[in-house]
C-alpha positions, 0 to 999 in steps of 0.5 A, a space after each residue: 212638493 220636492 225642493 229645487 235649486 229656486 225653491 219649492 216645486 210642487 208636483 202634481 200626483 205626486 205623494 209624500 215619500 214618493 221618489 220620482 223622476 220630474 220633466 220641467 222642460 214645458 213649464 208645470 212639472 210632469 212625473 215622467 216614472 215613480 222611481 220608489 213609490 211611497 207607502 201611503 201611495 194606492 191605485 185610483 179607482 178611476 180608469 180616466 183618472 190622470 186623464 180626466 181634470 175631474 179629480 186631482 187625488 185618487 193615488 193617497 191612502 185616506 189619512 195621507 188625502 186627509 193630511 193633504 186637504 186640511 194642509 191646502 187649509 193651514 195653508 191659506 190660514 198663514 197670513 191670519 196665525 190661523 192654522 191652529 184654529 182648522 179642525 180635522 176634515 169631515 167627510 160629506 161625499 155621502 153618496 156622491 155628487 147629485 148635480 153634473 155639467 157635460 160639455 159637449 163639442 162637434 168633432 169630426 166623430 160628430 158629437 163629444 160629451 165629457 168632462 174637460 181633460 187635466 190643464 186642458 180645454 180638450 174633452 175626454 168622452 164620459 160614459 159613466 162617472 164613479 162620483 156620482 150619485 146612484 141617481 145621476 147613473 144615466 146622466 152620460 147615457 142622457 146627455 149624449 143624444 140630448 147634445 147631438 139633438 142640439 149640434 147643428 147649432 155647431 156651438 159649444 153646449 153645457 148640459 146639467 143634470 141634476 138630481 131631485 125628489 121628481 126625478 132628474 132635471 136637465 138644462 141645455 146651456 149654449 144652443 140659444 132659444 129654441 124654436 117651436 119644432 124643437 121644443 116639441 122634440 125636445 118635450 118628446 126626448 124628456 118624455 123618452 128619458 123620463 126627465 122631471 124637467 127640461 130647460 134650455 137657459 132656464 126657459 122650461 121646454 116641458 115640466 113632467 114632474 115637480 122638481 123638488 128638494 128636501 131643505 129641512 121640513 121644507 119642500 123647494 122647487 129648484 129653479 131651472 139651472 139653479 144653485 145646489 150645494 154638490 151633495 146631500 150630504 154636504 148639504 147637511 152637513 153644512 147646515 148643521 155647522 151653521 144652525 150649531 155656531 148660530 145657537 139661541 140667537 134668536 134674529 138671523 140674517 142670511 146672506 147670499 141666501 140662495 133657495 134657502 138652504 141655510 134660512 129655511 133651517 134656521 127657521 125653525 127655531 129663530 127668526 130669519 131675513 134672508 137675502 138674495 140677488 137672484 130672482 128665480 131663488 127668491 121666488 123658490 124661497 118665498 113658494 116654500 116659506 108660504 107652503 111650510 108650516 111651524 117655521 118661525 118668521 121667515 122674510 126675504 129681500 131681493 137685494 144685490 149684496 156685491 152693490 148694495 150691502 147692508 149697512 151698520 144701522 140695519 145690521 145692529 138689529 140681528 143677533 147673528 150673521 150667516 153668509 154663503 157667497 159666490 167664489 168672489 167673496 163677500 168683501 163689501 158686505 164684510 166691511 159693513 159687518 166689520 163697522 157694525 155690533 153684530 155678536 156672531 157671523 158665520 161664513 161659508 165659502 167655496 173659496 181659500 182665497 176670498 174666504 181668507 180676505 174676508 176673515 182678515 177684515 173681520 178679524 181686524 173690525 174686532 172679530 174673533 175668530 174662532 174655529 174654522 171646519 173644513 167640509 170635504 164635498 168635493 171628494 178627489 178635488 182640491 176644492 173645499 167647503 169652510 165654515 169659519 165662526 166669528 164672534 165680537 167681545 161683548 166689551 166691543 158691542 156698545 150696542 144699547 140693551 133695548 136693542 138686544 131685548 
């Protein structure tokens, strides 16, 4: 950030300390030459870094990348006085990233498959990424043939890799259904590859093997093309923010539950009702509750959170919340929160914004907020995990003794 005769502008790559010569003739400054590089300023380690839209920090020292994370943080905490509240960032690149989605568009090459460039809707071909996890290493190698299988469709293709306990599961996204020859060719491809599974839009064209994940001492089977937390480390990380603030509370809710991630954890020394809108997730959810022993009582709901959100009369009976929504938010849900006497909630987010207008409707229902963690998974990017823990004044409950018995 430089200051400009209209006020700040932000430049991107650039670094504190650094001198630079800035082009502002097209709208979004652009460093033309670093005209004194700045001390904390190293090499990336990525040849398509700058290129690629994948990563906007490579170029920081690691306490500089730091500083720079947990500011975005501060930053959005301005409007709640909360700055003071973000503690230090905590690391959970772990490996690497566990789940990737190619894009893949015909050129008069024929077929490319890569990840979309910086401001840019054009792709830049992909053989290899040094985020990923060691299992993703054939990810580019695999999705190349899998998207020219599908180009005479001439449509805009997304193929995403993940990795399991079974091996690596991959769902085509953008084609439509497949017919009967190319399911049989396909099937042939994932046999080929050696892929756990193969999808098309969440329709599976062949199983191989089970693909699983490890949620605590529960074994889930990812739904085809379904939510996972980007790495493991990040996973468990989280995990182990939530069930720490959660404490002996011993009746949790879980919204935007998901497969489980949180519940089936917190499961195993509170009981748990755990809602989620969608099917395939609640499906997975209730196989693993039915196929793991020495959980505590464990339920789920199938139940549109954003349209229908649990009212006060149905939140008093729980000790404690825990939320993981979408980019969107939780505002509806919130609000319900805000009116009603549960003591605890703990809200996970992917997003500053939403997480910050949510945070101000509790505050101002009489939460306290507490802490705000910030949990570093997506490494080299500008986004980032929260987990903010909310707690009620006990002079504010009103809530009648039996009800907590």
């Amino acid at each position: 950030m430089a200051e400009g005769p209209n006020g700040p502008v932000y430049v991107p790559r650039a670094i504190p300390g650094d001198r630079v010569l800035v082009d502002t003739a097209y709208g979004e400054p652009e460093i033309v030459s670093i005209e004194t590089a700045s001390p904390h300023r190293i090499a990336p380690f990525c040849k398509l870094f700058g290129t690629c839209g994948g990563c906007l920090m490579q170029e920081a020292d690691e306490a500089t990348y730091s500083d720079w994370k947990r500011g975005l943080v501060v930053e959005a905490m301005a409007p709640l006085k909360a700055g003071d509240l973000v503690l230090s960032i905590v690391p959970a690149h772990g490996v690497g990233r566990r789940r990737v989605t190619f894009h893949a568009r015909r050129s008069e090459n024929g077929v490319d498959v890569g990840f979309m460039k910086a401001r840019s809707h054009d792709l830049v071909p992909i053989d290899a990424c040094p985020l990923l996890s060691p299992g993703l290493s054939r990810a580019a190698e695999i999705a190349q043939p899998l998207a020219a299988r599908l180009a005479e469709s001439g449509k805009p293709l997304d193929i995403a890799i993940t990795e399991t306990l079974g091996g690596l599961d991959v769902d085509l996204r953008g084609h439509g259904p497949a017919g009967s020859q190319l399911r049989r060719t396909l099937s042939l491809d994932a046999e080929f590859y050696d892929l756990a599974r193969l999808s098309m839009h969440g329709d599976v064209i062949v199983e191989r093997r089970s693909a699983e994940i490890a949620i605590g001492r529960a074994r889930v089977i990812l739904p085809p093309g379904g939510f996972l937390q980007a790495t493991q480390s990040g996973e468990e990380i989280l995990a182990g923010l939530v069930t720490k603030a959660l404490g002996k509370s011993a009746r949790v809710a879980d919204f935007f539950s998901g497969i489980g991630t949180f519940a089936l954890r917190i499961a195993e020394k509170s009981a748990v009702h755990a809602v989620e809108s969608n099917l395939p997730a609640v499906n997975a959810l209730q196989r693993a509750i039915r196929e793991t022993q020495g959980l505590k009582p464990l339920t789920v709901e199938a139940r549109d959170l954003y349209r229908r959100p649990l009212l006060a009369p149905e939140l008093n009976r729980f000790d404690a919340v825990v939320l993981d929504p979408p980019r969107a938010g939780a505002e509806a849900q919130m609000r319900a929160l805000a009116a009603s006497k549960v003591p605890l909630v703990v809200s996970v987010s992917c997003h500053l914004g939403t997480f910050a207008r949510d945070a101000e409707i509790l505050v101002r229902g009489g939460f306290t907020l507490k802490s705000i963690t910030p949990v570093d998974q997506f490494r080299h990017s500008s986004h980032i995990e929260l987990v903010g823990v909310f707690e009620r004044a006990a002079s504010t409950l009103k809530r009648p003794r039996k009800l907590l018995g």
